[in-house]
N, C-alpha and C positions, 0 to 999 in steps of 0.2 A: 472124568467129571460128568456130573448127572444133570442133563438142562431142563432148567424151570420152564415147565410148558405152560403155553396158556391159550384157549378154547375162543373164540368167536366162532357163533351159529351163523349162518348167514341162509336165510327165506328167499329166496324169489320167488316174489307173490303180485307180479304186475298184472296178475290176469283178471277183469274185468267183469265175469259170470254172464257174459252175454249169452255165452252156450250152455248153459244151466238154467237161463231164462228166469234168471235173478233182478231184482232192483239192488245189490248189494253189491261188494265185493265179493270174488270167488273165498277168500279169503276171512270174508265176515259170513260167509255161507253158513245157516244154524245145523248144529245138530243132534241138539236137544232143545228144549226152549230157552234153558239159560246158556248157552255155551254153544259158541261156532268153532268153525277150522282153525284160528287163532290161539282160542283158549287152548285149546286140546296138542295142539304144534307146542303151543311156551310151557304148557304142564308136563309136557315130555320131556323137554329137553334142557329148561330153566335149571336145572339143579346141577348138569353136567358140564356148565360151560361159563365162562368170565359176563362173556358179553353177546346179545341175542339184537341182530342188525336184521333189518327186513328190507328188499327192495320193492318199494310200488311204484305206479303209473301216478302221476302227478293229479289223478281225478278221484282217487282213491286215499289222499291224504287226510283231506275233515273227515272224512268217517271214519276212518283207521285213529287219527289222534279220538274222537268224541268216544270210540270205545277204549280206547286207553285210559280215560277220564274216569267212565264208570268201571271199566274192570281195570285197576292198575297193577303192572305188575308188581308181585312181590318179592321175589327173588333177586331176581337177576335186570339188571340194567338194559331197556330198550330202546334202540337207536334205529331211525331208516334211512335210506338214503332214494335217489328215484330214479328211473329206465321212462324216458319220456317217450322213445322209439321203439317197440318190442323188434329187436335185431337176437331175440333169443338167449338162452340161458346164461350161456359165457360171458356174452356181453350184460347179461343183469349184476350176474355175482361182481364183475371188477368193478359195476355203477359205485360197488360199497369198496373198494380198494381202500381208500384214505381211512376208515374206520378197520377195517380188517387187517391191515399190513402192518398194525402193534401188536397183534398175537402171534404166537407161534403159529398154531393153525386153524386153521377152519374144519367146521362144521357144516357142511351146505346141506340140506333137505328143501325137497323142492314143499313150494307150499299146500300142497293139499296131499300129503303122504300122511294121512291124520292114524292106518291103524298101525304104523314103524310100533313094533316092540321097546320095552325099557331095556329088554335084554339084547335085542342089534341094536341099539344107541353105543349103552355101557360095553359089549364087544368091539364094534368100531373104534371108540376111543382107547380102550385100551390096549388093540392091535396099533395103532396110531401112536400112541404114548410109547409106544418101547419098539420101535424102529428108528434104527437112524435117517435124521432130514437126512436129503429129502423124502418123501414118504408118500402115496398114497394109502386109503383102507375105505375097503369098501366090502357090505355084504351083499349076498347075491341068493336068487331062487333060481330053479326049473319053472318053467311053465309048457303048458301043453301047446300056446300058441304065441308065443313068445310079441312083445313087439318092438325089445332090443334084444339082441346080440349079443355077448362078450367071445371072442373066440380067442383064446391062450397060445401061448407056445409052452414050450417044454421044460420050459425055466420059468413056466407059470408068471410069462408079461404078458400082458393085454395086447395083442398086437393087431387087432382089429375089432370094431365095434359093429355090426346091422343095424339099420334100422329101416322101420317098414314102412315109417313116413316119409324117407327119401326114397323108397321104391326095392331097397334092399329085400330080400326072401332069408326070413329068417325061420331055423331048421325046427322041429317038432321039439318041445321037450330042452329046448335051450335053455343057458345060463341067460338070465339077467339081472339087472339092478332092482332096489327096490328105492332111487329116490332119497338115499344115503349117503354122503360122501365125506370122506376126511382126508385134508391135504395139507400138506409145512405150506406155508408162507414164503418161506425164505426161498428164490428165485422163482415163485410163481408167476409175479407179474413179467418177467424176461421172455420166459416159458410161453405164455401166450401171445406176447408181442410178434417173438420168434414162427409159434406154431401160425400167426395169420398171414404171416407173407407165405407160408408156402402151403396150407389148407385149401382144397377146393370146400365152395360152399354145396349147400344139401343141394341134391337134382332138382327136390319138389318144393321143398321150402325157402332156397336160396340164403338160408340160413348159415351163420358158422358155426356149428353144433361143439357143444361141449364136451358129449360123449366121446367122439372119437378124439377130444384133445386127450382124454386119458390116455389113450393106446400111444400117443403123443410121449407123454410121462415116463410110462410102463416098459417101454419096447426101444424107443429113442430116445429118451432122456435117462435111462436106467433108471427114475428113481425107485425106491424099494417097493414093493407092490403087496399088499395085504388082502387078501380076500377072504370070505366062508362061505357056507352055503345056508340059508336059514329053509325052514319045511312051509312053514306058514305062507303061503300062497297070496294072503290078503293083505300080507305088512307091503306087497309093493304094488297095490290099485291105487291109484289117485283118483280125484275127482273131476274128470273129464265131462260127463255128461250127464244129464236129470235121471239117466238110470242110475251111475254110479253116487250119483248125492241120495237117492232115495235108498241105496243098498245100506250104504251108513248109518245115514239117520235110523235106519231099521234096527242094526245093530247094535249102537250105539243105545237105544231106546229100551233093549233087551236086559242090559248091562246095567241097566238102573237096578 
């Protein structure tokens, strides 16, 4: 018997643009004149999933709703929920549990992964979609100076994650994410219950980081592990700082 899947996107986008030196949401950050990180996030991904859930900071709500007003969307159904304490990504995604735990799976992309390809979206899901739960799918790049990790075993699980904001030395030319992820539902909230009683948090950010809950997944949970490798180098830049929003907007600008 073939199970009817069904897709919730889930955003964490609590972040604030303080470090972009924004008056806006990182989130409503422009990158054309009509169109910000928003637009560009729901125009990707609207057409591939049930329902598109976003988590903000509770100071970030009236603007987030007043462009909803003027840009509505039109596909797909939007829903937020809110992370009133940045405790980090893991803890943003289960902010929206009660909205997400009626799909089969999730879709998470962190929120300013604006140049993800249509073609890693539609490979994700569709690696996702034809694995048996439980399930991770995730794609992945090289990079020359990596600033996560994924390091494999031989049965191609994730058995460990770097990263170089808790102080981790990650190798020249590593595998990482691009801010992509797709996961069953079905015992995921167990699955992190489980993984934070016995997690250490990050060194530098005393965070409980998400990435290594995959290797979590992958390695000690068995569940089935999907990954690829995609060339494109820029489908996994986020928008961290005034240099990376102006890299955008440039290109983004080009593209008209």
């Amino acid at each position: 018997m073939i199970m009817q899947r069904s897709i919730c996107a889930v955003i964490p986008a609590a972040g604030r643009g303080a470090r972009l030196g924004l008056d806006v949401p990182k989130l409503l950050a422009p990158l054309r004149p009509d169109q910000t990180v928003w637009d560009v996030l729901y125009a990707k991904i609207a057409a591939y999933v049930q329902h598109v859930q976003v988590i903000l900071h509770p100071s970030m709500v009236a603007r987030f709703e007043t462009h909803l007003l003027t840009h509505p969307p039109e596909h797909t159904q939007v829903s937020y929920a809110l992370q009133e304490t940045p405790r980090g990504m893991g803890d943003a995604i289960f902010c929206g549990y009660s909205t997400w735990q009626q799909f089969t799976d999730i879709l998470v992309v962190w929120g300013d992964q604006v140049f993800v390809s249509l073609a890693t979206i539609e490979k994700t899901l569709s690696l996702q979609q034809s694995a048996e739960p439980p399930a991770l799918s995730l794609p992945m790049c090289r990079q020359d100076v990596p600033y996560v990790e994924y390091i494999f075993s031989q049965a191609q699980k994730i058995v460990r994650v770097l990263q170089s904001r808790e102080g981790d030395a990650c190798r020249p030319y590593g595998l990482s994410d691009v801010g992509v992820f797709a996961l069953s539902t079905c015992g995921l909230a167990a699955a992190w219950e489980a993984y934070q009683r016995q997690a250490e948090r990050g060194t530098q950010t005393g965070e409980l980081n998400f990435l290594p809950f995959l290797s979590y997944l992958s390695a000690l949970c068995a569940w089935h592990t999907q990954c690829f490798e995609i060339e494109d180098v820029r489908e996994s830049r986020g928008i961290n700082t005034p240099e990376d929003l102006a890299f955008f907007q440039q290109l983004f600008a080009s593209q008209q």
